[in-house]
matplotlib code that plots the C-alpha trace (Angstrom):
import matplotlib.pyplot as plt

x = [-19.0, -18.6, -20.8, -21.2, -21.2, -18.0, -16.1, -14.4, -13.1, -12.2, -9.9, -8.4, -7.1, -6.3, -3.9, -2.1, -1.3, -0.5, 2.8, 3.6, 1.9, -0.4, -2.2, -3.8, -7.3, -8.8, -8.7, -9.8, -12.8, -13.6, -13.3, -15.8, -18.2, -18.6, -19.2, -21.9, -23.2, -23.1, -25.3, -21.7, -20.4, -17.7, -18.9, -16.5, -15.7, -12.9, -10.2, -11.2, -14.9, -12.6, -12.8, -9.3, -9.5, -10.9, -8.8, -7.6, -5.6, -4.1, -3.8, -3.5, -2.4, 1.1, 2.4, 4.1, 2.5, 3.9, 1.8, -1.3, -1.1, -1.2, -4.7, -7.7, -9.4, -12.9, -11.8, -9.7, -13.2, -15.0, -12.8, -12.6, -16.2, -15.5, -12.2, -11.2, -7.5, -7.7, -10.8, -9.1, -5.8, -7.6, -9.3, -5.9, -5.0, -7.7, -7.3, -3.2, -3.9, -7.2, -9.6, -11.9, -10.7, -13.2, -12.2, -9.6, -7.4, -5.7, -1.8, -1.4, -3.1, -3.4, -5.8, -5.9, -4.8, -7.2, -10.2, -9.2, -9.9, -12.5, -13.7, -12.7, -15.0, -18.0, -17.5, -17.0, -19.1, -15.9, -15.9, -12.5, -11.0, -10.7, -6.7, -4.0, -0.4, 1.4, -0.4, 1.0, 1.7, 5.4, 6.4, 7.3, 5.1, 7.7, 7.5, 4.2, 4.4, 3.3, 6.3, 8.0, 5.2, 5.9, 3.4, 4.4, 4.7, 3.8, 2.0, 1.7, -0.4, 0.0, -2.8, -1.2, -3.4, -2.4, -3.9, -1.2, -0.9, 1.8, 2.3, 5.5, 5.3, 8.4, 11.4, 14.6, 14.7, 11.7, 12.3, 12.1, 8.7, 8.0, 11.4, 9.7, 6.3, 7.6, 9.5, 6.1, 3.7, 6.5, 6.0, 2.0, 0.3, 2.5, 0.0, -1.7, -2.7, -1.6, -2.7, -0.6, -0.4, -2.6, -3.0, -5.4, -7.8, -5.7, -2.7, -4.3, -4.8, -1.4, 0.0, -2.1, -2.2, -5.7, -8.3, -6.8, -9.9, -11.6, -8.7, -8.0, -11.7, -11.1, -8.1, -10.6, -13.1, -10.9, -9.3, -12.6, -13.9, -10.3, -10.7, -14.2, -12.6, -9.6, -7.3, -4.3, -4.8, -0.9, -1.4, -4.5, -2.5, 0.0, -1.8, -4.0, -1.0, 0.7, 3.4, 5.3, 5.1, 8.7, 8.8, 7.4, 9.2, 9.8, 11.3, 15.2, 15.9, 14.9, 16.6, 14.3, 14.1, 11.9, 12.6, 10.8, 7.5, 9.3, 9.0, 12.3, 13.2, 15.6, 14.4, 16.3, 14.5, 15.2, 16.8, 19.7, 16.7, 17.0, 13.9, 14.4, 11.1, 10.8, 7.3, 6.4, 8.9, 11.6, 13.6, 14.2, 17.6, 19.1, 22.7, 23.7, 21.8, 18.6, 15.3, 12.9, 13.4, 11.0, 8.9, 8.0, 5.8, 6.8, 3.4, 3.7, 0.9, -0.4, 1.1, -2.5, -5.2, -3.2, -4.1, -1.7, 0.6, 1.8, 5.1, 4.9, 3.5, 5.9, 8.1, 11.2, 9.5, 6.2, 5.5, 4.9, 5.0, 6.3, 4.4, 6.6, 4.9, 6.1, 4.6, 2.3, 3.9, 3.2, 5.6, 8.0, 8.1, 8.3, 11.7, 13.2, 13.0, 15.5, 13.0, 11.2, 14.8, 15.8, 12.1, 12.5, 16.2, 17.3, 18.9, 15.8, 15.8, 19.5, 20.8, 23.0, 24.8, 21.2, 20.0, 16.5, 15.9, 12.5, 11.6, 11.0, 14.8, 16.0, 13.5, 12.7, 9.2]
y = [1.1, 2.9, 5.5, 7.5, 9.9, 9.0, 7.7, 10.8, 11.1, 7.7, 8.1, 11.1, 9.0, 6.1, 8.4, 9.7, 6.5, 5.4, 7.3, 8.5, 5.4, 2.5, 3.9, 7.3, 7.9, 9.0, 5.2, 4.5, 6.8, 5.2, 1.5, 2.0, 3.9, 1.3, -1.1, 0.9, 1.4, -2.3, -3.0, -4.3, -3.4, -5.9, -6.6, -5.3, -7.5, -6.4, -9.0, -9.7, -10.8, -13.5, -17.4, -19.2, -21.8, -19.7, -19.3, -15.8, -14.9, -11.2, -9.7, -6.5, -6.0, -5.2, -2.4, 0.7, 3.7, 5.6, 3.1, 3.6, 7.1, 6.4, 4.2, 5.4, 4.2, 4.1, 1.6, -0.7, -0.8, -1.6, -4.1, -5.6, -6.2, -9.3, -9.9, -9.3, -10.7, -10.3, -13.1, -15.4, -14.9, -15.7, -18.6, -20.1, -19.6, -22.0, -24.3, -24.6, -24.7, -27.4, -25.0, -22.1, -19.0, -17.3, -14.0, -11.1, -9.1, -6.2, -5.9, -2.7, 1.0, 3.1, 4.8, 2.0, -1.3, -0.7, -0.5, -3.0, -5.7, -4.0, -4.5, -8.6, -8.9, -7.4, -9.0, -12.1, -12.2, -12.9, -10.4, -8.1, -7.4, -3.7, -4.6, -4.8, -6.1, -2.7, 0.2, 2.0, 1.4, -0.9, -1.5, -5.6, -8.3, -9.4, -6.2, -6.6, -7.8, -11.5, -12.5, -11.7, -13.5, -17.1, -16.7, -17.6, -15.4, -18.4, -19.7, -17.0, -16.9, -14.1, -13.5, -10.6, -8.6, -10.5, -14.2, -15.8, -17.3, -18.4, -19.7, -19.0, -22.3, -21.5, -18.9, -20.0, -16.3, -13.8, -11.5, -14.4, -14.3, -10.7, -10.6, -13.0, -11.5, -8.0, -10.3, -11.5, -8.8, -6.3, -8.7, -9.2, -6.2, -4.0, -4.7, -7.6, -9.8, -11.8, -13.6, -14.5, -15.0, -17.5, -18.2, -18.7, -16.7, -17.0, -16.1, -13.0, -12.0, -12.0, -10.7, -7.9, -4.0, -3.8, -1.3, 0.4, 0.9, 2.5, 4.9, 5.7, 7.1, 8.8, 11.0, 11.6, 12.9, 14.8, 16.6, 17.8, 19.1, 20.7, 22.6, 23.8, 25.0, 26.4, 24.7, 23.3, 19.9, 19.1, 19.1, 17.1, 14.1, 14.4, 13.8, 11.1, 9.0, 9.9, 11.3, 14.8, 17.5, 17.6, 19.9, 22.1, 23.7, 22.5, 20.6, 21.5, 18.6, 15.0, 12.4, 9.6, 6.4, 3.6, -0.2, -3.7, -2.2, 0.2, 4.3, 5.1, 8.9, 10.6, 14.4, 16.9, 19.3, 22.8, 22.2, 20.0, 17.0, 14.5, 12.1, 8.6, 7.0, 3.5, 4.2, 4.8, 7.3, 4.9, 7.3, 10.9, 12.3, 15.4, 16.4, 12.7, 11.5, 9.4, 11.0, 8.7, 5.0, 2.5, 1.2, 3.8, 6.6, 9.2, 11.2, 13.8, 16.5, 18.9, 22.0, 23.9, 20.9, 17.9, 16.3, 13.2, 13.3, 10.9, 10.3, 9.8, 13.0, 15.6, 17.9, 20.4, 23.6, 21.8, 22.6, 19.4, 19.4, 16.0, 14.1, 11.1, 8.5, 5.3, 2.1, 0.1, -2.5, -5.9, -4.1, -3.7, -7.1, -8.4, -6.1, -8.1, -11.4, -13.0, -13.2, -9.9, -7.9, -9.3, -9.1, -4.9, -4.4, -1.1, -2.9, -2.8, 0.6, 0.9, 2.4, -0.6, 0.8, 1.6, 0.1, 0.5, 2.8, 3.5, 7.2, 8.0, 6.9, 9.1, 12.3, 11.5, 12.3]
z = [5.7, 2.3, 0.6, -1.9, 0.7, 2.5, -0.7, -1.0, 2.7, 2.7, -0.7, 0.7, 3.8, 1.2, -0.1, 2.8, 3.9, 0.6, 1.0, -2.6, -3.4, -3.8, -6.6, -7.4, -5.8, -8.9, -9.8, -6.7, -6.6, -10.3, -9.2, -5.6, -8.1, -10.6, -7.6, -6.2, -10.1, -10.4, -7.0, -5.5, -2.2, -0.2, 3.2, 5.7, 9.0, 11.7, 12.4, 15.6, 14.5, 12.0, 12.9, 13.6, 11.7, 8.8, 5.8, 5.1, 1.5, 0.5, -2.9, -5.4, -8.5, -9.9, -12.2, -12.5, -11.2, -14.6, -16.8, -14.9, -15.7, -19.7, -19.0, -18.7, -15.7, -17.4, -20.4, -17.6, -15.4, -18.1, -19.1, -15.6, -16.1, -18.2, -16.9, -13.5, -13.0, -9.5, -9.3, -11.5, -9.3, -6.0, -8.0, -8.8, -5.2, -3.9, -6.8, -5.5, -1.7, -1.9, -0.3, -0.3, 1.3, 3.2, 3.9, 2.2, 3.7, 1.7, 1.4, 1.6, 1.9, -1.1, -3.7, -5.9, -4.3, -1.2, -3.8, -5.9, -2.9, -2.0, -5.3, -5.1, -2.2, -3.8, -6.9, -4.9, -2.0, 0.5, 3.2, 3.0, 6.6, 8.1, 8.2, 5.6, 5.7, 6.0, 7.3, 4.1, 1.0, 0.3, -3.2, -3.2, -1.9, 0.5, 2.8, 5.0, 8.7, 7.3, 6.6, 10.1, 11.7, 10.2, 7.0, 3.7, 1.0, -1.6, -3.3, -5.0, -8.2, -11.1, -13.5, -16.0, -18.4, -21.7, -19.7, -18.8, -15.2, -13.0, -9.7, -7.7, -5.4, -3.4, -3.2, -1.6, -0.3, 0.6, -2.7, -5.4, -5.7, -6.4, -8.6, -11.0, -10.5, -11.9, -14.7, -15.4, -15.1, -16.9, -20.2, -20.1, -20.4, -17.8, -15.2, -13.2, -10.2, -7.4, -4.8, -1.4, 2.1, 2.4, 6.5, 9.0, 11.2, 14.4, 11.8, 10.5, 14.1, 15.6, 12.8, 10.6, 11.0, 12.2, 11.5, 8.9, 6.8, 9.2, 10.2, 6.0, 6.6, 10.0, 8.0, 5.6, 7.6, 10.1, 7.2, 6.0, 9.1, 9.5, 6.1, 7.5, 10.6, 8.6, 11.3, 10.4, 8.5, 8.7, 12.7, 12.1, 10.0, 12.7, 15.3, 14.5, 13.3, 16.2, 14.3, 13.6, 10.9, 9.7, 6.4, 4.2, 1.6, -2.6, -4.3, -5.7, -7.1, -8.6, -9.9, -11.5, -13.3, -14.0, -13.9, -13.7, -12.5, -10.0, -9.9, -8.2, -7.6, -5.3, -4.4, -3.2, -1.1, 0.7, 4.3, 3.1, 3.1, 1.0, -0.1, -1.3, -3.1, -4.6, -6.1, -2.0, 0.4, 2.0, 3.4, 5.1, 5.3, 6.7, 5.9, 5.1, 8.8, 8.6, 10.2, 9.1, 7.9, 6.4, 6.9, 9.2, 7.3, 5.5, 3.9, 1.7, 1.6, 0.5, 2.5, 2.4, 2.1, 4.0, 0.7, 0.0, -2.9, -5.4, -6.0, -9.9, -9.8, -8.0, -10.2, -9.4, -7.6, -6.2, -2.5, 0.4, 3.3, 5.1, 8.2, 9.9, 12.1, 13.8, 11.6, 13.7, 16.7, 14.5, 11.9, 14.7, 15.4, 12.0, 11.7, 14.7, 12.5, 10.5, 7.9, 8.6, 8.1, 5.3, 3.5, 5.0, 3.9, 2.8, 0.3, -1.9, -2.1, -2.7, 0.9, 1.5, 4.8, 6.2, 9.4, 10.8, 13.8, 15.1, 14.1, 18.4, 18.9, 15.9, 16.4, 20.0, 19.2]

ax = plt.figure().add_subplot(projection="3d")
ax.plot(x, y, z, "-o")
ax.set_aspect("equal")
plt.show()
């Protein structure tokens, strides 16, 4: 599906859906390169075309988006060349479950973690699923449509960069596992891999965002032919996602901080908006009221290119522009579970009074 042709297209819709984040594309770009430099390439298979009673495992690494920015991406690739965390953390995973799993599916979209399974299957031979967990990009392991669909989070097995490995059997609640993962991964090297989900087929089927791969490289591709035409490329975002151009204006404000693996900023922006961000947007306010609510998508562009943004890049006086679009149906569903709510709760992201509404009942888009 991916080629050096494409690549770029495809990391350009990686990071739109990425939300802020889920990893730049530059490290993206770097990763599917060496791949294709190496003779590697993951065979891609839609969900659909997946056997039931196969067995089906997600992943992606840990680690503050600020820290990746102090790496070089060349050294870490050529490291992963003798050590690849994310093998050994899928390894673990079959060696605590008793069996092989046959087929990966990413847990989210974004510049970096989309490659990095991507990058699993070619280096593995298992074919990687044009699906994730999200649609976007969530910063804990806990938020993905999964765990509203009666899949566990654990076992979850966590290979860090200095070696060491733990697996997180069981959580009483749905956060204890990525709570002790960023314990972990903050105290070995800053950065490193997991494995989770493991499920079946039939599973993966009623419960993953499908076809996500392929629409990361439809954005791509439509914003390049948009440039060409010199229509608008905010439009073009928009309407592929089904979703609504909402802003463009700067920045006034930020407020950040970093903690346990987490990039957490609140922006203040022209229009009496306010942006919340834990390492990906969670939240759109104007003048106090909610306009957009994860895990419904909030991208940030680029007001001239339709580019995505990053979130640990944005500074006081830089110009977005803001699309909203509704999360996918299987999302929807996950939200209306005990588990699913709690796993989604704005409490993670520190709005405690905040109740999800879906963005057509609050825009009426």
């Amino acid at each position: 599906m991916f080629t050096k042709d494409n690549l770029d297209a495809f990391l350009e819709g990686l990071a739109i859906l990425g939300t802020g984040g889920g990893g730049a594309p530059e490290w993206g770009k770097i990763i599917m390169e060496n791949d294709m430099a190496m003779g590697r390439a993951a065979k891609i298979v839609d969900p659909e075309d997946v056997p039931d009673g196969a067995t089906v495992a997600s992943g992606g690494f840990m680690g503050s988006v600020k820290l990746l920015d102090k790496m070089k991406p060349e050294e870490l690739v050529k490291r992963w060349e003798k050590k690849y965390e994310l093998t050994e953390s899928m390894q673990l995973m079959e060696e605590t479950i008793g069996r092989k799993v046959d087929y990966i599916v990413a847990f989210e979209m974004g510049g970096l973690n989309t490659p990095v399974i991507l990058s699993l299957g070619a280096r593995t031979g298992r074919p990687v699923i044009n699906a994730d967990g999200v649609g976007r990009a969530a910063p804990e392991t806990q938020m993905a449509s999964f765990i509203g669909h009666g899949i566990s989070l654990t076992p979850m097995p966590l290979v860090d960069a200095d070696g060491n490995k733990v697996v997180v059997r069981h959580g009483i609640d749905n956060n204890y596992a990525d709570r002790l993962g960023r314990w972990v991964i903050t105290r070995g090297g800053g950065i490193g891999a997991n494995t989770h989900y493991p499920m079946t087929g039939a599973q993966m089927k009623r419960s993953v965002v499908p076809h996500t791969l392929s629409l990361a490289l439809e954005l791509g591709e439509a914003l390049k032919e948009a440039r060409k035409r010199r229509s608008d490329p905010l439009k073009v975002v928009a309407d592929l996602l089904g979703g609504k151009h909402v802003y463009t204006g700067i920045i006034l404000q930020m407020e950040e901080k970093e903690w346990e693996g987490f990039y957490f900023t609140r922006a203040v922006l022209n229009d009496d908006l306010e942006l919340i961000i834990k390492n990906e947007t969670m939240a759109l306010f104007k003048k106090g009221r909610p306009i957009t609510i994860f895990p419904d998508l909030i991208c940030m562009l680029d007001p001239y290119t339709g580019s995505g943004l990053m979130s640990a890049n944005l500074k006081v006086g830089d110009s977005l522009s803001l699309v909203v679009s509704p999360c996918h149906e299987r999302l929807r569903e996950a939200l209306a579970t005990e588990e699913g709510a709690s796993a989604f709760s704005s409490l993670r992201y520190g709005q405690p009074d905040l109740k999800y509404q879906p963005l057509e009942e609050i825009l009426k888009v």
